[in-house]
C-alpha positions as CSV (number, residue, x, y, z in Angstrom):
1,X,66.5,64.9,181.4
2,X,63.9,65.6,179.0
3,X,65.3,69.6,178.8
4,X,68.6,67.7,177.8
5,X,67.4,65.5,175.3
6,X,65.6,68.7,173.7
7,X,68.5,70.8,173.5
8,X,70.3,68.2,171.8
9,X,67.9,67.1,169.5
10,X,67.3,71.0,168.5
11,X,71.3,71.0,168.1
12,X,71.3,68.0,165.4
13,X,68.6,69.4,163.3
14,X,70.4,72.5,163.5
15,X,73.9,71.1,162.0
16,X,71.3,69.2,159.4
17,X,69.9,72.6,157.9
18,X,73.2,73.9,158.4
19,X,75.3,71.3,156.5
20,X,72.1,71.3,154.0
21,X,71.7,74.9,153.2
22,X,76.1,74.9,152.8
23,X,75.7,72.5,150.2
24,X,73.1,74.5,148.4
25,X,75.3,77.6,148.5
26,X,78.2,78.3,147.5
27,X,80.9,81.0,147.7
28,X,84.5,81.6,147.4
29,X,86.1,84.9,149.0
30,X,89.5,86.1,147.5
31,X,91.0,88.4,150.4
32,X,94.1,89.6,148.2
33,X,94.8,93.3,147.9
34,X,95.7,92.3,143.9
35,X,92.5,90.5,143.2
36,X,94.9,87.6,141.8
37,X,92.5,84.6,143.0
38,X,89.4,86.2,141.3
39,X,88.7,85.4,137.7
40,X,88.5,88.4,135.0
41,X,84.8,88.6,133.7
42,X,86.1,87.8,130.4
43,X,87.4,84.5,131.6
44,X,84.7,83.7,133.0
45,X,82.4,84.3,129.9
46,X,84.7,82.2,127.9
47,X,84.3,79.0,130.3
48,X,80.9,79.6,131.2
49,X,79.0,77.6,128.6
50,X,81.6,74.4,127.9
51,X,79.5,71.6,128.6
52,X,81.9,69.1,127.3
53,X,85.3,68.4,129.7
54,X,88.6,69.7,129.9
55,X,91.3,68.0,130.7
56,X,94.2,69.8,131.6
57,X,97.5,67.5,132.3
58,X,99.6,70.0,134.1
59,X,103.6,68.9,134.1
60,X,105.2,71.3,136.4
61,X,105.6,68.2,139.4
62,X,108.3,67.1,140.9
63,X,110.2,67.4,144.4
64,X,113.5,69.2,143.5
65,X,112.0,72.4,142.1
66,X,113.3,75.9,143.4
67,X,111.4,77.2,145.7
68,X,110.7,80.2,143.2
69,X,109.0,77.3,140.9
70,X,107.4,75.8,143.8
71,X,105.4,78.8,143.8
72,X,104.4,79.2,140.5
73,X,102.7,75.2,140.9
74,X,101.0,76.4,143.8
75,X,99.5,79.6,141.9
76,X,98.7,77.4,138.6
77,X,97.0,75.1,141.0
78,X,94.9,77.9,142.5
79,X,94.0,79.5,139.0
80,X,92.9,76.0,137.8
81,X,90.8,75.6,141.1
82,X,89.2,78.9,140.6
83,X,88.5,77.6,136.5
84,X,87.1,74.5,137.7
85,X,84.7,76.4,140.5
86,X,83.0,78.2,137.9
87,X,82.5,75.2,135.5
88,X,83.1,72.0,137.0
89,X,83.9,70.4,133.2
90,X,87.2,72.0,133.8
91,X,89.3,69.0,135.3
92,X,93.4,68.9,135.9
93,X,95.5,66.6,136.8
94,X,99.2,66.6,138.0
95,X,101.6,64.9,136.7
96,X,105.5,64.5,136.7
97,X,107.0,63.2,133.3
98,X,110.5,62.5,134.8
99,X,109.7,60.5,138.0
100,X,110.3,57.1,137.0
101,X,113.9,56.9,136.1
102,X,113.0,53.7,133.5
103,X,110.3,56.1,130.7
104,X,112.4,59.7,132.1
105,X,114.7,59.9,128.5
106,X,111.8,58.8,126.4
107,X,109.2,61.0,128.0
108,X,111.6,63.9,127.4
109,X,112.1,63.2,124.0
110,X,108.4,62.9,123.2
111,X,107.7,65.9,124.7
112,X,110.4,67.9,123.4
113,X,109.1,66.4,120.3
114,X,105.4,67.7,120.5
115,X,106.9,71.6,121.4
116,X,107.3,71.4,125.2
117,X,110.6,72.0,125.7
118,X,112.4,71.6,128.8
119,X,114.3,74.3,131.2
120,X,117.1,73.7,133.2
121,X,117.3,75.4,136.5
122,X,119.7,76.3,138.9
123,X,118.5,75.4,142.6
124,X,120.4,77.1,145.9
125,X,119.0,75.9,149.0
126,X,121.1,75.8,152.1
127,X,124.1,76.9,150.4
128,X,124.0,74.4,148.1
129,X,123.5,74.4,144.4
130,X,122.2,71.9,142.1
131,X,120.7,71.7,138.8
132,X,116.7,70.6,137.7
133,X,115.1,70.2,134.9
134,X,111.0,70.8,134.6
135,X,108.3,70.8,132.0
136,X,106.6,74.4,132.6
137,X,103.8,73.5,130.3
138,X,100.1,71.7,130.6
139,X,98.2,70.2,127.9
140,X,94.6,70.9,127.8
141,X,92.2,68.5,125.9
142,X,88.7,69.1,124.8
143,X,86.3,66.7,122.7
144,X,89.2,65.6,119.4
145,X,91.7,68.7,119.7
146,X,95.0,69.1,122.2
147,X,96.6,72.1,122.7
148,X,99.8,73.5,124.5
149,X,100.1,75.9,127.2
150,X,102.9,77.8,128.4
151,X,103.3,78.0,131.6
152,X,106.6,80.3,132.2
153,X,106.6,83.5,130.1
154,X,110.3,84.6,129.2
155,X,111.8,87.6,129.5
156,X,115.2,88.7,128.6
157,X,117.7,89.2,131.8
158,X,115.1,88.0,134.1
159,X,116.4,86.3,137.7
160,X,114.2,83.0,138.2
161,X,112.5,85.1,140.9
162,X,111.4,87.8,138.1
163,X,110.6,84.4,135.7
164,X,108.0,83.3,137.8
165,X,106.4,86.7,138.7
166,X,106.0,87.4,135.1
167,X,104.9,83.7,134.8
168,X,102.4,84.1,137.8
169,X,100.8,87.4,135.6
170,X,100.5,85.4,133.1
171,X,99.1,82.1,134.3
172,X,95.2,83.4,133.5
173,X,95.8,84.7,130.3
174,X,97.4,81.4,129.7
175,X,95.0,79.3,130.3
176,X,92.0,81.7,128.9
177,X,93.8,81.5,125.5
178,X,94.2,77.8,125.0
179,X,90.4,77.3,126.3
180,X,89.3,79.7,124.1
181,X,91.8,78.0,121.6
182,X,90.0,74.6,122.2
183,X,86.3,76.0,122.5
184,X,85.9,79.2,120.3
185,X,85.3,78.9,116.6
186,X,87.3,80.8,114.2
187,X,84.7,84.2,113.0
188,X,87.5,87.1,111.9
189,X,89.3,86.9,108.2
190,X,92.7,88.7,107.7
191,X,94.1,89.2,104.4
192,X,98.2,88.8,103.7
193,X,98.9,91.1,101.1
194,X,100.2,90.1,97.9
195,X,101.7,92.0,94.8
196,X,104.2,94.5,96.0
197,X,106.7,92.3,97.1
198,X,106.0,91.8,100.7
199,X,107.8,89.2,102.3
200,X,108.0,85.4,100.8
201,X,105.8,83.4,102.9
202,X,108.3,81.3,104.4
203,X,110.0,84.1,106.1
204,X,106.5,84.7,107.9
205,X,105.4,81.2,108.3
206,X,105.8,81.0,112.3
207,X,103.6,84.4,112.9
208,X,100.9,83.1,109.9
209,X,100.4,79.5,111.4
210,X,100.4,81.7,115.1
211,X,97.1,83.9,114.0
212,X,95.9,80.8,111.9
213,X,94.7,78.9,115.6
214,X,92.7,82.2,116.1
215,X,91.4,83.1,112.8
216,X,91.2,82.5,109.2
217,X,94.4,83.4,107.2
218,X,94.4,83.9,103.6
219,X,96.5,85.6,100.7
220,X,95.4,88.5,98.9
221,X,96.8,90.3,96.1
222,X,96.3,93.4,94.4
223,X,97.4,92.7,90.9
224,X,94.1,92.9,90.3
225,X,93.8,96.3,90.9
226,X,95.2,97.2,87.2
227,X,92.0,95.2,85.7
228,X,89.2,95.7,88.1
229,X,89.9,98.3,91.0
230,X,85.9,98.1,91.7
231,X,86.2,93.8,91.9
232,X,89.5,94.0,94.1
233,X,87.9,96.2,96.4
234,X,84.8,94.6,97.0
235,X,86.6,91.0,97.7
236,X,89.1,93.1,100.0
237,X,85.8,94.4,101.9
238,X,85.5,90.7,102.9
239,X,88.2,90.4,104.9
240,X,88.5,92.1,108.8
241,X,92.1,92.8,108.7
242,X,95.0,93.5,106.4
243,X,98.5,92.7,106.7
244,X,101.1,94.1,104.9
245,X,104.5,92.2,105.6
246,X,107.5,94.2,104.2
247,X,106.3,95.6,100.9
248,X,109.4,96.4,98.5
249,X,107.8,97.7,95.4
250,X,105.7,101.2,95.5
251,X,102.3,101.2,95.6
252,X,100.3,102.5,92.6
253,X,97.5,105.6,93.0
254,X,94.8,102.6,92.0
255,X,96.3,100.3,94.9
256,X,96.1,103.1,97.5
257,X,93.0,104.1,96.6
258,X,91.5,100.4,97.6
259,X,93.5,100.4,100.7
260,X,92.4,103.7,101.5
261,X,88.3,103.1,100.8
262,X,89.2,99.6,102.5
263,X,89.9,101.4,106.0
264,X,87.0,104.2,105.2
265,X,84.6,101.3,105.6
266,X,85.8,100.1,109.1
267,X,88.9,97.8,107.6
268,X,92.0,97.6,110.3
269,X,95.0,97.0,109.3
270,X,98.9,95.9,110.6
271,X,101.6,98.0,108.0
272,X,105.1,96.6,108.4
273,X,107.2,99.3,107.0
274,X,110.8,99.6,105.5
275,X,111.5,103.0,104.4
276,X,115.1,102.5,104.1
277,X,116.9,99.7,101.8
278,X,119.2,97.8,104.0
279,X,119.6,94.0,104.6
280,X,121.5,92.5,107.3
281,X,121.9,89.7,104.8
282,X,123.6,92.3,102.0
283,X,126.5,93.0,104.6
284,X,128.0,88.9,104.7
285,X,129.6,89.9,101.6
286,X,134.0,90.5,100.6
287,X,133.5,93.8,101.9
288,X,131.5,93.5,104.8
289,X,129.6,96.8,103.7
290,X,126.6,98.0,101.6
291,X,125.0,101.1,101.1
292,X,121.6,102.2,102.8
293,X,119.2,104.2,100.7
294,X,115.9,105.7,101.3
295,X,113.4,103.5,99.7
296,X,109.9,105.0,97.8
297,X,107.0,103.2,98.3
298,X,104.1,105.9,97.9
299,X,102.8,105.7,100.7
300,X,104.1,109.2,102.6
301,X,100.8,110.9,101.8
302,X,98.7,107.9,102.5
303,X,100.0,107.7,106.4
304,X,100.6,111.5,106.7
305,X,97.4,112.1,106.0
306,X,96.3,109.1,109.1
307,X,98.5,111.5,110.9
308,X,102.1,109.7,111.0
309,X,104.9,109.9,108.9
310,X,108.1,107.0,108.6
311,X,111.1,109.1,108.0
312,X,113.8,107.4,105.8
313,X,116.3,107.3,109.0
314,X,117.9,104.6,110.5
315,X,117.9,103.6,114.6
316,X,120.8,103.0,116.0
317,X,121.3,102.8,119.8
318,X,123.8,101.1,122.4
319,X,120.4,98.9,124.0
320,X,120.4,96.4,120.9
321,X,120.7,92.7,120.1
322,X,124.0,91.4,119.2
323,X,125.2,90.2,115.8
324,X,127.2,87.2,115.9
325,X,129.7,87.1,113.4
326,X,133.0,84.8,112.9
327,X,136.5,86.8,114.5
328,X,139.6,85.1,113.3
329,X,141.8,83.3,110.8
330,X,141.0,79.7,109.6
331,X,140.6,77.2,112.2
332,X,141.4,79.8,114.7
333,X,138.2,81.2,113.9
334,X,135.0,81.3,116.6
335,X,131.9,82.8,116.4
336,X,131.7,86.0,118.9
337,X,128.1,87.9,119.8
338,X,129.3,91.8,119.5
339,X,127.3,94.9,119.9
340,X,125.4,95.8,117.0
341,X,123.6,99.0,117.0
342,X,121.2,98.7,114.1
343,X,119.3,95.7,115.8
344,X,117.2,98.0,118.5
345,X,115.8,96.3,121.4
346,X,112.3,98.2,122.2
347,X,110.3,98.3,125.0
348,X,107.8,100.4,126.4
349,X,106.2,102.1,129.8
350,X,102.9,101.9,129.1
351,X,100.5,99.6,130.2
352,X,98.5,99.6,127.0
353,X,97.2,96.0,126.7
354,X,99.0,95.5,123.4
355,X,102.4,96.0,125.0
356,X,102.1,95.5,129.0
357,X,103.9,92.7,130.5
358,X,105.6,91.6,126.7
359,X,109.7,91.4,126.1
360,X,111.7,93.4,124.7
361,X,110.9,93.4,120.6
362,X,113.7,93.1,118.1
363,X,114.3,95.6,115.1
364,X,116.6,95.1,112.3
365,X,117.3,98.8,110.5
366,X,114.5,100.3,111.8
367,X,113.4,103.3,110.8
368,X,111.9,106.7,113.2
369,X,108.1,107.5,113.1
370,X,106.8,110.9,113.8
371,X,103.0,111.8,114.7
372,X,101.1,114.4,113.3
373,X,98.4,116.4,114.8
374,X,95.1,115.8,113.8
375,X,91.7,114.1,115.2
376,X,93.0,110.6,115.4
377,X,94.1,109.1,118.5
378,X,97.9,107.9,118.7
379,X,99.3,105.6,120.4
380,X,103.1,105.1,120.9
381,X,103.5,101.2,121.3
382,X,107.7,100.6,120.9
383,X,110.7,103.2,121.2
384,X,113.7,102.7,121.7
385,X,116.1,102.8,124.2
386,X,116.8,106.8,125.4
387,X,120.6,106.5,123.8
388,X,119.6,106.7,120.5
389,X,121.0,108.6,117.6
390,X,119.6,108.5,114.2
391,X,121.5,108.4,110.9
392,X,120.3,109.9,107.5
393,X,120.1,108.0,104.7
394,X,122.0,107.4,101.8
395,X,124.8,106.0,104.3
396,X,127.5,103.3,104.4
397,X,127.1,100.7,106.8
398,X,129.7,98.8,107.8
399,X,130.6,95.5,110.0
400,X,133.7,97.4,110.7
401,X,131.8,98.8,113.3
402,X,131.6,95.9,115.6
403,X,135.5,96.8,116.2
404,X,135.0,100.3,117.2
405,X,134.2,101.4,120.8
406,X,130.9,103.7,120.3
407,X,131.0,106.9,122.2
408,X,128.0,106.8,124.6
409,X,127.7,110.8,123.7
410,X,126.6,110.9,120.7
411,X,123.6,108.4,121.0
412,X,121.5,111.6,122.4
413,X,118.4,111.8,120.3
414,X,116.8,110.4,122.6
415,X,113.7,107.7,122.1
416,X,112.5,107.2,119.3
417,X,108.9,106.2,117.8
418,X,109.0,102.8,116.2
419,X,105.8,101.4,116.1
420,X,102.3,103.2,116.5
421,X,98.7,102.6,117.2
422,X,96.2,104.9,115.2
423,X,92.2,104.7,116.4
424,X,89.3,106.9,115.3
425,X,87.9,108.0,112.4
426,X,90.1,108.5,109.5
427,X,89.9,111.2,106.9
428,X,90.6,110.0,103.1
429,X,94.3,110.1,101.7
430,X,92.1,110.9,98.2
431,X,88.9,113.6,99.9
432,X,89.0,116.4,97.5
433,X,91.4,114.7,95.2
434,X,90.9,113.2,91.5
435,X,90.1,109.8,92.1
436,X,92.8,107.3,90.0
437,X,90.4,105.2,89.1
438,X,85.6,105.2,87.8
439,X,83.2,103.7,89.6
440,X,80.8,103.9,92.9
441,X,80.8,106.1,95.1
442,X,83.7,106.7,97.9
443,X,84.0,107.5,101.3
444,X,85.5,110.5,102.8
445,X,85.5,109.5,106.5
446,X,85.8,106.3,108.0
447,X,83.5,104.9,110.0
448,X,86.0,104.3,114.0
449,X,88.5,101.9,112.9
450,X,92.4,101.3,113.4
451,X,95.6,101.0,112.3
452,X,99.0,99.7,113.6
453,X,101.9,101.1,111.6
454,X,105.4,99.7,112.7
455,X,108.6,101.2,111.2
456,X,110.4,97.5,110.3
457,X,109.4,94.7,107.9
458,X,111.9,92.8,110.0
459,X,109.9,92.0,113.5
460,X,107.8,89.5,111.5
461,X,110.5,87.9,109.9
462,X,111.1,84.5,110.9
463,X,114.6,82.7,110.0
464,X,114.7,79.8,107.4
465,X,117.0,77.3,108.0
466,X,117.3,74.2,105.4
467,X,114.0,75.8,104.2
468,X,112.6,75.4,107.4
469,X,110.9,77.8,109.3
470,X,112.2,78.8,112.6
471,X,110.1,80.2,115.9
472,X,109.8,84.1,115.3
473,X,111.6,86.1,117.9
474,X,114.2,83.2,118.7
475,X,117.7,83.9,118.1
476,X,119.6,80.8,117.9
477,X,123.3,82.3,118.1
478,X,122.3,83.3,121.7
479,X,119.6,81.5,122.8
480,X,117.6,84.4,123.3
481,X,113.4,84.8,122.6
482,X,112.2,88.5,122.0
483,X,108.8,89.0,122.2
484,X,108.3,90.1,118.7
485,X,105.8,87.3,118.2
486,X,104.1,87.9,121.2
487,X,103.7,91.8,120.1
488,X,102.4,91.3,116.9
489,X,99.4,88.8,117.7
490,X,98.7,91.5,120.7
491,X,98.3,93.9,118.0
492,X,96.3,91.7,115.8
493,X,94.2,90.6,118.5
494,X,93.7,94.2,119.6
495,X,92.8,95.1,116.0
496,X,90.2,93.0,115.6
497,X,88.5,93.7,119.3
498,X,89.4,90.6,120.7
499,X,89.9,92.2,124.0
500,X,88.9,89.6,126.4
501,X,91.9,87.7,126.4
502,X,93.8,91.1,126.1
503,X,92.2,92.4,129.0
504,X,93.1,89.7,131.0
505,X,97.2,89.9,129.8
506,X,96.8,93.7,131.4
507,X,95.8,92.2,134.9
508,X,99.0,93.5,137.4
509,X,99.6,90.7,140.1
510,X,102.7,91.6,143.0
511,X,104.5,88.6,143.6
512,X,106.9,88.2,146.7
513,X,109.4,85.9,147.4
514,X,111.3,84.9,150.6
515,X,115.0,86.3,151.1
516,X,117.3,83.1,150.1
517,X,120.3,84.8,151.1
518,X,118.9,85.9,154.2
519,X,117.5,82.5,155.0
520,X,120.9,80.6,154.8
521,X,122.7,83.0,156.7
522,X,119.4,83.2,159.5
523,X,118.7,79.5,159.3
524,X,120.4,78.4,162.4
525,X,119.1,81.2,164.7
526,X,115.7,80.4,163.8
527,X,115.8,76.8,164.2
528,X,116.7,77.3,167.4
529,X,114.0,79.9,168.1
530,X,111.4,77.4,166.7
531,X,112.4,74.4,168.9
532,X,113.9,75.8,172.0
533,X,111.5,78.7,172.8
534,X,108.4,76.3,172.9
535,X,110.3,74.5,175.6
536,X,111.6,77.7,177.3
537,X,107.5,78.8,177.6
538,X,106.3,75.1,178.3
539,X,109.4,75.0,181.4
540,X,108.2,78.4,182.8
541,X,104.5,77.4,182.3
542,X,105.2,74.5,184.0
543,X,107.6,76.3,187.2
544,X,104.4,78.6,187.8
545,X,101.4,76.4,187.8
546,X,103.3,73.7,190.1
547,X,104.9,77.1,192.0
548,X,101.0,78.2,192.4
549,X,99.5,75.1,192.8
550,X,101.7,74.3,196.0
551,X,101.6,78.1,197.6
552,X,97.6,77.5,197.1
553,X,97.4,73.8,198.9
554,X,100.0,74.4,201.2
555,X,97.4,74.7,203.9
């Protein structure tokens, strides 16, 4: 009795220390092949020291989702769990905005309101379809600010099955980006060139007020170039980034020069380049036609000599956005989306952090970039599609066009290099060269530094409609969002070696979904397997033990 009374007394303090020592340590074991439940070691650096809480008000609830978005609330769920484990200020809630049917219209409208639009999905289950609507978004809430977090990433042509994978790939960057939105203070200054007619500010609004939650934007012309080279280019130095939107007017030797010494001393910078004249605008005329010309901004030596060169040729290919133009007479007219070749769509295969995992980027009469060999390291971020022709320039364009059937043969130049990353350390455009302008002494080399240079002014322009802004990349004939926004603030991020959040964009995460076709037509057979074997098994069970039992006793 007293041996008993041991033993169990040794097994109580045992299950104390145990339960003890468990909630001393800690320890969370992600047994994916993908990794997908383990934080990047940037993420985790960027939660690690919030002492202050998080709320994040996550609004992707509701019983009738597909089972595809079903899914993606498990794996936000799991993300935020693996947030909140390493810093336990990091709090969410659930929530679903359209349950009660008496606050559903006015809940949509005041979140529509504040950005978070609503989708509309088609759900098939059992043979059956219906539609749903859902709020992929969360809102995340730290000391005073708010901000909004995507939850589904778009991409053109996608399936809802190839929605949510993207989505799921994305859910970490996600929410890394609008913590570091909420708890990282602006450091990093970028300039938006002024003074060679670079896009009006309102056509460039969306992507501005984009990079203006991450750093601090402000205008900067070089006017003052004419006057005080030596002034210009020490208030340029200031800045960590330039970007130049579009120019339309050359550049002067003096101008160049400042750019050039800007970059020799570690400056990046984001060149949005038109080397053609051609407006989409300048064809809505009587005609319907205008003529595209090579336009001279004097830069060719400046970029040749970073080792790329923007050839005054315009991309056209069969893989492009549509124009949407009005077919008809009078009141018999409608408004029809037809192919239009000088609006490429560009992607790329490489899993460069800039471009991995983004959609498909919209050009307007772009223009072809060749590399050069030298000791900088190139990139090649867009191209586009493999049928691709290019056209010399000065040439007629036409809407005429949109009436003729294009012969797939002669779109055989192949893909083409429309936007490029430069790194290293850059030799001067003016080394051994009479300088155009007095004063202290230049560089000849750069210290490592980069460059984006992208072959269309167009990418960053936003439409303007009643002198309103519109979202960059949306197209609002079709409905359609290319990730031209999403590409650009990669490659400003990038720029200014903000790679943690980039880093975690690249992460690769497989995502596999059940056979929906296959489960309606299999549904039958294995509901029958499900309820009728575990009878078959407990019957037989049941036959031999009693068939046992009485061959056993029957003595």
């Amino acid at each position: 009795m007293n041996s008993n009374i041991k033993h169990i007394l040794i097994l109580v303090i045992a299950l104390i220390a145990i339960n003890f020592l468990s909630s001393k340590v800690f320890e969370r074991f992600d047994l994916t092949s993908d990794k997908r439940y383990t934080l990047s070691p940037s993420a985790i650096n960027l939660i690690e020291d919030i002492e202050a809480p998080i709320i994040v008000d996550v609004f992707l609830e509701g019983d009738d989702f597909p089972s595809e978005f079903r899914r993606l609330k498990k794996e936000t769920q799991q993300i935020l769990e693996e947030f909140s484990a390493e810093n336990n200020n990091i709090i969410f809630n659930f929530i679903n905005p359209i349950e009660d049917d008496a606050t559903r219209e006015r809940n949509i409208q005041q979140l529509t309101q504040r950005g978070l639009t609503p989708m509309q999905l088609s759900v098939t289950e059992s043979g059956k379809s219906s539609k749903a609507i859902i709020f992929p978004w969360a809102l995340a809430s730290y000391k005073d600010q708010t901000v909004t977090i995507p939850l589904v990433k778009n991409k053109i042509g996608a399936t809802q099955q190839e929605l949510v994978s993207n989505s799921v790939q994305h859910l970490e960057y996600a929410f890394a980006d609008g913590f570091s939105k909420l708890t990282r203070p602006k450091k990093q200054k970028i300039a938006i060139l002024k003074g060679n007619k670079q896009l009006e500010d309102k056509y460039i609004a969306d992507f501005v007020k984009k990079i203006g939650e991450y750093y601090f934007i402000a205008p900067f012309t070089l006017d003052s170039v004419a006057k005080n080279p030596q002034k210009t280019l020490s208030d340029l130095g200031t800045y960590d980034l330039i970007i130049s939107a579009k120019p339309t007017e050359a550049f002067s030797e003096a101008e160049k020069l400042v750019l050039d010494q800007f970059t020799m001393n570690g400056g990046k910078s984001l060149w949005l380049i038109d080397a053609v004249i051609m407006e989409k605008d300048s064809l809505y005329n009587a005609n319907g036609s205008n003529v595209a010309i090579p336009r001279d901004l004097n830069l060719t030596d400046f970029f040749f000599k970073y080792g790329a060169r923007i050839n005054p040729e315009i991309v056209s290919t069969l893989y492009s956005a549509p124009i949407t133009l009005a077919m008809g007479e009078g009141s018999q007219s409608q408004f029809q989306h037809l192919q239009w070749p000088y609006s490429p769509l560009a992607g790329s295969n490489s899993d460069h952090p800039i471009v991995n995992n983004i959609n498909l980027v919209k050009f307007d009469f772009s223009n072809q970039i060749d590399t050069l060999k030298n000791n900088i390291s190139k990139t090649i971020l867009l191209q586009s599609a493999p049928l691709t022709k290019l056209e010399g320039t000065p040439r007629k364009v036409s809407l005429e066009l949109v009436t003729k059937e294009q012969n797939p043969q002669v779109f055989n130049d192949g893909n083409q290099n429309l936007a490029v990353l430069l790194e290293g350390e850059f030799q001067s455009v003016y080394s051994n060269r009479i300088k155009p302008f007095k004063g202290s002494k230049t560089k000849d080399k750069s210290i490592p530094t980069k460059m984006i240079i992208i072959a269309d002014g167009d990418i960053i322009k936003n439409d303007v409609i009643r002198n309103t802004p519109q979202e960059l990349g949306f197209d609002r004939w079709t409905g359609q969002t290319y990730g031209n926004k999403e590409f650009l603030l990669n490659a400003v991020n990038y720029l200014l070696d903000d790679n943690g959040l980039i880093n975690i964009r690249s992460k690769d995460i497989a995502v596999t979904f059940l056979n929906q076709q296959k489960i309606t037509e299999e549904k039958t057979k294995w509901q029958l397997i499900n309820i009728l074997l575990p009878l078959v098994l407990l019957a037989i069970f049941g036959f031999a033990f009693n068939y046992i039992r009485k061959k056993k006793y029957a003595a």
